[in-house]
C-alpha positions in Angstrom: 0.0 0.0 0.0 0.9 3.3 -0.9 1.6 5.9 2.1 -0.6 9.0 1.0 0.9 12.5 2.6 -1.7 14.9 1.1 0.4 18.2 2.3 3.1 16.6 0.2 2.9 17.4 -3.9 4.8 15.0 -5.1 3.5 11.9 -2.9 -0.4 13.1 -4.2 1.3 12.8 -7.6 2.5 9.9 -7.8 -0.5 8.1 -5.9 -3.4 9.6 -7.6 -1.9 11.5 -11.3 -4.7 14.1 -12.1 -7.2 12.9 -10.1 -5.1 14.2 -7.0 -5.0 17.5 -8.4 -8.6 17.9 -8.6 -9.1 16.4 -5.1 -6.9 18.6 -3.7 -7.6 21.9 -5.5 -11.4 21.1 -4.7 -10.5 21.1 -1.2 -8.1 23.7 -1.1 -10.8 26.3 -2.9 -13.9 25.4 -1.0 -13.2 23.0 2.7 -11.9 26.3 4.4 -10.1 24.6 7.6 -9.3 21.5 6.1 -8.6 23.2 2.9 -6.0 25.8 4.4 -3.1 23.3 4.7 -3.0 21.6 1.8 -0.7 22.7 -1.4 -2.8 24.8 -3.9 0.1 26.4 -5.9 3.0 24.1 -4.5 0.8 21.1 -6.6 -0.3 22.6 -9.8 3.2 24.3 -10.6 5.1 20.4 -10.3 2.2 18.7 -12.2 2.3 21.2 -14.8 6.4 19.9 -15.4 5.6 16.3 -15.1 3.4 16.8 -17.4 6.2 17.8 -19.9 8.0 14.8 -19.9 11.4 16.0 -19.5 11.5 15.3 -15.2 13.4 12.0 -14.2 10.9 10.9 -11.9 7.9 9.4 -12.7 5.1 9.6 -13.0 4.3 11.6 -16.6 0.9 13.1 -16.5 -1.2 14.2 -19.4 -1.3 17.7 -19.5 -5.1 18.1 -20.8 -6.0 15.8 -18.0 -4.3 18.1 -15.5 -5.6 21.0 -17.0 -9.6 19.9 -17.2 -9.1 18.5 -13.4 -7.2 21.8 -12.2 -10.0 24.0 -13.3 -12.8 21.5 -11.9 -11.4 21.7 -8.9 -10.9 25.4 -8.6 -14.4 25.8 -9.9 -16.6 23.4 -7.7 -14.5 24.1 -5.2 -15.3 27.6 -4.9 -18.8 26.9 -5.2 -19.0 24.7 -2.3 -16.9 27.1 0.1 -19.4 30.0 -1.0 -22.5 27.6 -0.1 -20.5 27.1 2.8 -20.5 30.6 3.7 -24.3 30.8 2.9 -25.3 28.3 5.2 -23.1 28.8 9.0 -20.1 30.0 7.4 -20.1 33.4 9.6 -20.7 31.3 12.9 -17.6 28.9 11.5 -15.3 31.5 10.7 -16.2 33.2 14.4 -15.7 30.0 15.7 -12.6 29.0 14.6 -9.6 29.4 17.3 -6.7 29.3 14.6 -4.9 32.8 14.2 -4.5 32.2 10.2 -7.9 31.8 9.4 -9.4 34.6 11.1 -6.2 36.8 9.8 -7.5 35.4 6.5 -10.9 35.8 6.6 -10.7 39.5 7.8 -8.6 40.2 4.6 -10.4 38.7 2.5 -13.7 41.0 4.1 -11.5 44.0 3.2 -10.6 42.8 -0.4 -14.1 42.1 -1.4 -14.8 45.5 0.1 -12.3 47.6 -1.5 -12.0 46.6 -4.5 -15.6 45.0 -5.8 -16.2 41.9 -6.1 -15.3 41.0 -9.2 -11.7 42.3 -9.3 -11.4 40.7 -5.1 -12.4 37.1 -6.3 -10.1 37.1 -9.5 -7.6 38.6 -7.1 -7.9 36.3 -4.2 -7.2 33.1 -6.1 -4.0 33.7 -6.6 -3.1 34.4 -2.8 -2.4 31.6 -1.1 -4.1 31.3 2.4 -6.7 33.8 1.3 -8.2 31.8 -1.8 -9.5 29.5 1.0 -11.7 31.7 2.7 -12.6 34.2 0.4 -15.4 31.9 -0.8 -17.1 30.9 1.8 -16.7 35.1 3.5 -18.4 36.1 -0.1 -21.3 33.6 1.0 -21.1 34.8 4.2 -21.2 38.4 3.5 -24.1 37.6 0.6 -22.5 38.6 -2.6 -25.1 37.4 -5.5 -25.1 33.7 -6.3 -24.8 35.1 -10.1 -21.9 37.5 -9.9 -20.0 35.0 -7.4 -20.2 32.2 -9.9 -19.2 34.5 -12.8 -16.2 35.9 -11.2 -14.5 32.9 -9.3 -14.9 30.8 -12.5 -12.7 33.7 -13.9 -10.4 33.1 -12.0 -10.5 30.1 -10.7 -9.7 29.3 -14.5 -7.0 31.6 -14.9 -5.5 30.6 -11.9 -5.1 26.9 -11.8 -4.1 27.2 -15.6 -1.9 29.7 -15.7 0.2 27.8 -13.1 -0.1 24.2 -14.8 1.0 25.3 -18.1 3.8 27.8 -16.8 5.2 24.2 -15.2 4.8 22.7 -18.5 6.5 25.2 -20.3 9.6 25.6 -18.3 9.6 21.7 -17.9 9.6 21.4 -21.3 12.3 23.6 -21.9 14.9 23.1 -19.2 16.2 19.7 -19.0 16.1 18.3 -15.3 14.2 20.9 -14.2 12.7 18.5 -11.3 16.4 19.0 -9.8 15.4 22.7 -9.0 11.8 22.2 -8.0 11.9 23.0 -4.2 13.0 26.7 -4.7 11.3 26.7 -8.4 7.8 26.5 -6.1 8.8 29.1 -3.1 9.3 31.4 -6.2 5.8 30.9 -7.4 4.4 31.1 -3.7 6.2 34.4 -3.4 5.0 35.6 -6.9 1.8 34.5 -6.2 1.4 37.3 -3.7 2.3 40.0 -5.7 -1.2 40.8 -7.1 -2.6 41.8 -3.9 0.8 43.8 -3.2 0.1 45.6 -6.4 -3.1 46.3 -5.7 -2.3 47.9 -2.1 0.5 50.1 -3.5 -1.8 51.5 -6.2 -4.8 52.0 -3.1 -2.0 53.7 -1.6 -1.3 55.8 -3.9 -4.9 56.8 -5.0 -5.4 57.6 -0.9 -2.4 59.9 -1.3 -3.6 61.8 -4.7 -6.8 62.3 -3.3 -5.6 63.6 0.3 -2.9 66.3 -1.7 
């Protein structure tokens, strides 16, 4: 039998292929606690490079497999979290006694504040931590079933696939790339929070225009 670690990228890889990645990005965009520690980025980044071909461990995963069960996940995950939020998810985010998540969830109140909610849930998905409770805080706070749906299939999509084939294509085009794959992925992590760093800076300086 197979020994399953499902914070680990490469073990849900090599036991499950695809199917792991939708399993896990499910649960990473929608299970909110349970969700918050598993890999979101740290997954689809080293399946999108297997999927290449070119890494010296197996396994070799089909890219359009990875893709269609990358943006599933991301998808119905989100749509679960935000039921989530519709039904109890303000008791269970008051409720909750880890630092992280409420950190996380008061963010993610203030980014679907500021900047719509549209622009926060295309945002959000590529922030790690916060992509796990920005869905069920939308169904918390009520944002419309219609315009929820709309925008975190946005970027849910964009997300999950940007990442996948941005592994495939440097995979593909540096040989043994799966030697540098540890720092390869705290690179992404860090990039992945530059959006919301963006976005602050240019709040910033709107505040200041506005206050000369």
């Amino acid at each position: 039998m197979i020994a399953v670690n499902p914070l680990d990228s490469a073990s849900v890889l090599a036991a499950f292929g695809a199917l792991g990645v939708l399993a896990v990005i499910f649960a990473e965009s929608g299970l909110l606690v349970v969700g918050f520690f598993l890999p979101g980025d740290t997954l689809l980044f080293p399946a999108g490079v297997l999927c290449a071909g070119t890494a010296q461990q197996p396994p070799r995963l089909a890219l359009w497999q990875v893709l269609l069960c990358a943006a599933v996940g991301a998808v119905a995950g989100g749509q679960v979290g935000y039921l989530i939020g519709r039904h109890g998810g303000r008791t269970l985010l008051t409720r909750t006694s880890h630092p992280r998540v409420k950190a996380a969830a008061a963010r993610a109140e203030q980014l679907l504040a500021r900047y719509g909610y549209g622009k926060a849930l295309v945002i959000g998905r590529f922030v790690p931590v916060l992509r796990t409770v920005l869905h069920p805080v939308a169904g918390a706070l009520g944002v419309p079933a219609r315009t929820f749906t709309l925008w975190q299939t946005v970027g849910g999509v964009l997300w999950s696939q940007f990442l996948v084939l941005a592994g495939y294509t440097l995979g593909a085009s540096v040989p043994h790339v799966d030697d540098y794959l540890l720092p390869l992925v705290a690179l992404v992590v860090v990039l992945s929070a530059l959006p919301l760093l963006f976005e602050a800076l240019r709040a910033r300086r709107q505040r200041r225009r506005s206050s000369e």
